[in-house]
MARLO-13226 format. One line per field, with one value per residue (C-alpha): residue in one letter; x negated, y negated, z; residue number from 1. Coordinates in Angstrom, 2 decimals, always signed. Layout:
kedo = [A, ...]
x = [X, ...]
y = [Y, ...]
z = [Z, ...]
sedren = [NUM, ...]
# end
This chain:
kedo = [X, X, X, X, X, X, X, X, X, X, X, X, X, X, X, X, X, X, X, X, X, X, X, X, X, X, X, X, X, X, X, X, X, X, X, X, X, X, X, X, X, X, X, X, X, X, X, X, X, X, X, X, X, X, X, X, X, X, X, X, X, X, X, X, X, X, X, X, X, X, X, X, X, X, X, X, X, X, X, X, X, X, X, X, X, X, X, X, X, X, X, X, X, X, X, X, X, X, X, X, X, X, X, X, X, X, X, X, X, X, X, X, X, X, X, X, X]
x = [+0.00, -1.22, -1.60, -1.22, -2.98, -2.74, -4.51, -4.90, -1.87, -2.12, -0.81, -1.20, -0.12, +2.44, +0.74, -1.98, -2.91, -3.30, -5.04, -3.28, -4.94, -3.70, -5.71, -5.26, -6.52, -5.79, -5.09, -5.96, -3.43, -4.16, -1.02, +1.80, +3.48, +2.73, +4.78, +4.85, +8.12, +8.63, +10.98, +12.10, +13.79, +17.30, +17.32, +17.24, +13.89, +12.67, +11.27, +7.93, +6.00, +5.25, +2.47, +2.81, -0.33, -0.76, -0.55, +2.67, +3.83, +7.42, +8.02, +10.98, +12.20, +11.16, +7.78, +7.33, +4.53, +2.99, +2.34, +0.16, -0.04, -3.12, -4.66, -8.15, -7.71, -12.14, -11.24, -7.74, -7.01, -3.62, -3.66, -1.89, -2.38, -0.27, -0.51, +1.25, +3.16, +6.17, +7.68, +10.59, +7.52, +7.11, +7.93, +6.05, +4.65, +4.57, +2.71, +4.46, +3.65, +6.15, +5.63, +6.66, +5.76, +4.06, +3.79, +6.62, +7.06, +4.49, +4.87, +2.27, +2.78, +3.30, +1.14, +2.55, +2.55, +3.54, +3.82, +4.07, +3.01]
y = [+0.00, -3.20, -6.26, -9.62, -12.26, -15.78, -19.07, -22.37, -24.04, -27.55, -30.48, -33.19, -36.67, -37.26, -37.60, -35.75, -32.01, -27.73, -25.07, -22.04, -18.30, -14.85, -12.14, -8.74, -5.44, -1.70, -2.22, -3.79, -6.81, -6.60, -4.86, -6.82, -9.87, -12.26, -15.11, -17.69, -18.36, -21.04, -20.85, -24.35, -24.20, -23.51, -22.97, -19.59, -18.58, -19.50, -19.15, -21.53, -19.79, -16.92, -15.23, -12.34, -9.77, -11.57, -14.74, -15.87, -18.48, -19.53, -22.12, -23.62, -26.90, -29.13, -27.93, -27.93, -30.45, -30.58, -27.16, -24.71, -20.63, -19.22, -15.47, -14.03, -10.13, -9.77, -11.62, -9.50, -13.46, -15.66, -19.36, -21.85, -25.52, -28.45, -31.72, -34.57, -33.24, -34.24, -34.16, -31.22, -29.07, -28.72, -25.15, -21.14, -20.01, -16.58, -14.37, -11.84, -8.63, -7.35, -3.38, -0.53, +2.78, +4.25, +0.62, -0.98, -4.43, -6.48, -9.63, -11.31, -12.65, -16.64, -19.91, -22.79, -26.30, -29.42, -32.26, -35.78, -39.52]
z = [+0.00, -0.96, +2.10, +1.77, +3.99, +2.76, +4.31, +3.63, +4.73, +7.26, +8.03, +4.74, +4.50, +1.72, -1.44, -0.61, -1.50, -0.04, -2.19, -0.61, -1.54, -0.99, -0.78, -1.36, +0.11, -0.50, -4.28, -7.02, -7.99, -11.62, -13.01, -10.62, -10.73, -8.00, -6.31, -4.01, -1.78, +0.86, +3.68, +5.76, +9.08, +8.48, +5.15, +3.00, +1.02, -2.38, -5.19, -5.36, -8.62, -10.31, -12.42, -14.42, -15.04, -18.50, -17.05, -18.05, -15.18, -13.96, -11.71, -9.17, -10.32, -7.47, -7.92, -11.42, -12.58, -9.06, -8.47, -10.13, -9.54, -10.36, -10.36, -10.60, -10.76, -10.45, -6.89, -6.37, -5.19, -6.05, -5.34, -5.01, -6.14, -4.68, -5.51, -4.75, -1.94, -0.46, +3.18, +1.55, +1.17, +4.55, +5.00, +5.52, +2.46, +1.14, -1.28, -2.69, -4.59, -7.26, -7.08, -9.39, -9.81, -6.65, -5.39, -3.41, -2.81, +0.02, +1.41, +3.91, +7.00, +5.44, +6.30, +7.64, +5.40, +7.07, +5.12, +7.26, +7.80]
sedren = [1, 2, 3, 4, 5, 6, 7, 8, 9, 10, 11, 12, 13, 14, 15, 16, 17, 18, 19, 20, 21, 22, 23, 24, 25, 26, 27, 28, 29, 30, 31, 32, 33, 34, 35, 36, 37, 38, 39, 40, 41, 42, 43, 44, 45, 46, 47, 48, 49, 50, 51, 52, 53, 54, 55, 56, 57, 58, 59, 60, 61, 62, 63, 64, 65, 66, 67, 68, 69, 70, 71, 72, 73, 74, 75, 76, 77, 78, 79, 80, 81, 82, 83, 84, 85, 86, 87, 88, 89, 90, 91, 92, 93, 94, 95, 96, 97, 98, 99, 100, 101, 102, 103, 104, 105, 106, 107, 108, 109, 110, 111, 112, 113, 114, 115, 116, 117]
# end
């Protein structure tokens, strides 16, 4: 089974940017589609970004143009980009792995982003 561990969350001013990564273990990443979702206090979970194993990228609409997903397979790494970051970004952020075949699904354990003055 594949783990997730991702880092690189904080506390950012408005305006200002987070690089988030996810790393993998116990697998390679290479064949799966990865994600990002966000969850804010009192609200359900999302859909942040997505990147197939070709590379092919998807993207929530309040993020798009701000945000950027990212993969390198040689790393078994996903990142995340943010730019230009607003106070609704504040929320936990979590990797996800899209499994098939022998592989079900993992999620990690989510970083905390805080976005304030």
């Amino acid at each position: 089974q594949v783990r997730l561990v991702e880092s690189g969350g904080g506390l950012v001013q408005p305006g200002g940017s987070l690089r988030l990564s996810c790393a993998a273990s116990g697998g390679s990443i290479r064949i799966f589609t990865l994600s990002w979702y966000r969850q804010a206090p009192g609200k359900e979970r999302e859909l942040v970004a997505s990147i197939g194993s070709a590379g092919s990228t998807n993207y929530g609409d309040s993020v798009k143009g701000r945000f950027t997903i990212a993969r390198d397979n040689a790393k078994n790494t996903m990142y995340l980009e943010m730019n230009r970051l607003k106070p609704e970004d504040t929320a936990v952020y979590y990797c996800k792995l899209t499994g098939g075949g022998m592989y079900s699904d993992s999620w990690g354990q989510g970083t905390q982003v805080s976005v304030s003055p």
